[in-house]
N, C-alpha and C positions, 0 to 999 in steps of 0.2 A: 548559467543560462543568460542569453544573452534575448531581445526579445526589442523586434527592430518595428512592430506593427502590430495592432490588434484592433479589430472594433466588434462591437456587437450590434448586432439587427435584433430588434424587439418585434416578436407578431404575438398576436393575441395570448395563449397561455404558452407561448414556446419564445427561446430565442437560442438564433445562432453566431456562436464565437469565433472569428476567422481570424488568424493570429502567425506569423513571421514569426521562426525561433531559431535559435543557433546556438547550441552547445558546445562548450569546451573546444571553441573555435572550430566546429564544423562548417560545412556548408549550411546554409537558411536553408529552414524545411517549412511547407504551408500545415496548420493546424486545423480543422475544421472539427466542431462541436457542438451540441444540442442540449440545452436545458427546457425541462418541461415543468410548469408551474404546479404544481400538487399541493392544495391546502394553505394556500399563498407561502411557502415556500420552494424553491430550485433546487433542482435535482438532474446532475449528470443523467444522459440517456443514449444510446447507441442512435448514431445519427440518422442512418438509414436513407431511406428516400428523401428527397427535400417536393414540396410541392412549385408550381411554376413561381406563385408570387414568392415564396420564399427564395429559390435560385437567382429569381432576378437581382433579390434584396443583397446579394450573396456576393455574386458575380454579374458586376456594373457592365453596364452595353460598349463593347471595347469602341465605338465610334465616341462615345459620351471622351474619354478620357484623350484622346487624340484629336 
């Protein structure tokens, strides 16, 4: 596994993992993931919907990066 990006966006009891990966020399594929905080420990979760502030946190304003 090759693994060219990752960051994580923290929000209140969730965060999400957005992550570049490349296997056994494939093409980079985008990862996106949810941990939801239970009991103050992290716990994978089916990502589902994301809400606006979270999207934005996600997926930066393409004007921002240009």
């Amino acid at each position: 596994m090759y693994l060219s990006f990752k960051e994580v966006i923290d929000f209140q009891n969730t965060r999400i993992s957005v992550g570049v990966y490349s296997y056994n020399g494939a093409p980079k594929k985008l990862q996106v993931t949810r941990e939801n905080q239970i009991d103050g420990s992290w716990s994978f979760t089916k990502l589902g919907r994301m809400s606006k502030e979270e999207a934005q946190g996600v997926v930066p304003n393409y004007d921002q990066g240009h």
